[in-house]
C-alpha positions in Angstrom: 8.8 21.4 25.1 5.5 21.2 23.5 2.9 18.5 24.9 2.5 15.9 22.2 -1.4 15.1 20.4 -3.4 12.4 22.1 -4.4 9.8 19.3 -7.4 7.8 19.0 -6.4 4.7 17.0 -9.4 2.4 15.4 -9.6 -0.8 13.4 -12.1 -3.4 12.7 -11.4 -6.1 15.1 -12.2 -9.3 12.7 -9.2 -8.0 10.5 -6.0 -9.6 11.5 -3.7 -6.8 9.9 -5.8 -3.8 11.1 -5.5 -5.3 14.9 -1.7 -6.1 14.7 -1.4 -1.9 12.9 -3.1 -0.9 15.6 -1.8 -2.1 18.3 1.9 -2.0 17.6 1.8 1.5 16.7 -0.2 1.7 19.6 2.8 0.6 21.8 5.4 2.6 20.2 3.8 6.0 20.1 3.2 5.2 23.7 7.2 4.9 24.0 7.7 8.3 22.5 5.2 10.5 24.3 2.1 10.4 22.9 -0.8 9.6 24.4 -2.2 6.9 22.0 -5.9 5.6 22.5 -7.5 2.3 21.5 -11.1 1.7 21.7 -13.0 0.0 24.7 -14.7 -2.9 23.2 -16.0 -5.8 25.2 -18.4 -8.8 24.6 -18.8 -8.4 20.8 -21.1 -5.5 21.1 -22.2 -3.8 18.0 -22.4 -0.1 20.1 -19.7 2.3 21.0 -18.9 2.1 24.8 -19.2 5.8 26.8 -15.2 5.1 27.3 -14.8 5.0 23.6 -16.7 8.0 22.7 -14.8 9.8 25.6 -11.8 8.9 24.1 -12.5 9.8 21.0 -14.0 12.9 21.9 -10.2 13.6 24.1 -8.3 13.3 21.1 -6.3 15.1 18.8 -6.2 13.1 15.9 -8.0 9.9 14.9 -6.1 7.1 12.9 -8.5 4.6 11.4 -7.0 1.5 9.9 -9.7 0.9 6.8 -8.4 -2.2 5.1 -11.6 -4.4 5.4 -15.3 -4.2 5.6 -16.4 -1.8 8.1 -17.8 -2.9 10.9 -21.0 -1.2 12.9 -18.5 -0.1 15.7 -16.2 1.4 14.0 -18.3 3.0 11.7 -19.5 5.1 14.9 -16.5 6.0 15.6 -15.9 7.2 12.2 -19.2 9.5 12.8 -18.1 10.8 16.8 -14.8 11.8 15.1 -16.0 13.7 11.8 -18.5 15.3 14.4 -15.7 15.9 17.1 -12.4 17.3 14.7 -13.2 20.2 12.7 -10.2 20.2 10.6 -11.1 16.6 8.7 -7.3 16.5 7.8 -6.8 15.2 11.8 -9.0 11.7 10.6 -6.3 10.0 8.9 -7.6 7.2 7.3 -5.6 4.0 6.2 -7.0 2.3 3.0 -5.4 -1.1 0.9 -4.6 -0.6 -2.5 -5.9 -3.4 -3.4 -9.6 -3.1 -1.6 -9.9 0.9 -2.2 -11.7 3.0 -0.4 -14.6 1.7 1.7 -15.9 4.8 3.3 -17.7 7.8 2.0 -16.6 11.4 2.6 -13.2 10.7 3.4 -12.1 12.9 0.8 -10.8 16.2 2.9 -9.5 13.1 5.6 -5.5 12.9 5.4 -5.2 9.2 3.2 -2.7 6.4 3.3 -3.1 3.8 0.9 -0.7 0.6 1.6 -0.1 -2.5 -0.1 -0.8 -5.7 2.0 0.3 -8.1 -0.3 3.6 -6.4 -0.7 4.3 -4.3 2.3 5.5 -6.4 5.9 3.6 -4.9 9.1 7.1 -3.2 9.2 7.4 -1.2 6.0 3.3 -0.3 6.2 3.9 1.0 9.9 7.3 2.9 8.8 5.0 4.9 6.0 2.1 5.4 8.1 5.0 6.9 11.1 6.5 9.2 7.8 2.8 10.5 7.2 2.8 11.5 10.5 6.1 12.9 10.6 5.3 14.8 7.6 2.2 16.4 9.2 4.3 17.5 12.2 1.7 16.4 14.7 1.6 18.3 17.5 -0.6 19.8 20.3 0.0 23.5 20.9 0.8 25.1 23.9 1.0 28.7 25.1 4.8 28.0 25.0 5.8 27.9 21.4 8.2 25.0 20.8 11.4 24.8 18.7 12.0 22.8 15.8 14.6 21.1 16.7 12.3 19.4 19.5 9.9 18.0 17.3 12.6 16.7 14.8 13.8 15.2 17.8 10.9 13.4 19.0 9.9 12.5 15.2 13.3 11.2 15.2 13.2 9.0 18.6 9.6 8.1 17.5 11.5 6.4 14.3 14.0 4.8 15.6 11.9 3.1 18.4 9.8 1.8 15.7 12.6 0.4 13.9 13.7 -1.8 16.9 10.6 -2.7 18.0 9.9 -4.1 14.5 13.2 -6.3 14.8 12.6 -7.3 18.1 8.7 -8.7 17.0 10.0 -10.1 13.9 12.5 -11.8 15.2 14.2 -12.3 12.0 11.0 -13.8 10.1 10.5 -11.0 7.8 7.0 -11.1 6.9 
């Protein structure tokens, strides 16, 4: 079985719905293999730590929840990553409909655009989980793997996120 991608997740931390994104789909790919990253921030520093560039640097893939105004921390990590993943369809970039898109040259990125005012944190991280799906993420190995292992995971990956959702929501439905 094929080793799954290590993925650098990053949000601005004054936005509510980017933080909540983050880390719950921080937690459930966790639960299903992947090696998920969030960044090391402390003491409302404007500079990336050495841990977050590492981590960044480590990863696979970089998810960046972009539904607010960009903040001077994660707009470095936006610049380690473009310089980092040669294949600019890895940054996948999470916009609102409703605020467009707040960075430039994000065009060959892979782009998610969600609807805050209509979507509940559930149905927004179900989409951004069928992106990924879609993309087949995965880290190759010398080993090729089957596809019926990575429908598998994609499918256990899924499911997770579906009772994890109920579980938070506790019947609120946001």
């Amino acid at each position: 079985m094929s080793k799954l991608p290590t993925i650098f997740l990053s949000y601005n931390s004054g936005s509510d719905l980017e933080e909540t994104l983050a880390v719950r789909l921080h937690t459930i790919g966790a639960v299903h293999g992947f090696r998920m990253l969030l960044p090391d921030r402390y003491d409302n520093s404007e500079l990336v730590s050495a841990e977050t560039r590492n981590r960044i640097v480590m990863s696979d893939y970089f998810i960046l929840f972009s539904t607010s105004v960009l903040g001077a921390q994660v707009q470095e990590e936006i610049a380690i990553a473009f310089q980092h993943l040669n294949d600019k369809s890895k940054i996948i970039v999470i916009f609102d409909r409703h605020k467009g898109k707040n960075i430039h040259g994000a065009d060959n990125c892979t782009q998610i655009y969600i609807d805050s005012r209509a979507e509940s944190t559930q149905q927004i991280l179900e989409r951004i989980l069928a992106e990924l799906k879609s993309k087949e993420i995965r880290k190759p190995t010398k080993k090729q793997t089957s596809t019926e292992d990575i429908v598998g995971g994609i499918l256990l990956a899924g499911l997770g996120l579906l009772v994890l959702g109920a579980l938070l929501d506790n019947g609120k439905g946001k």
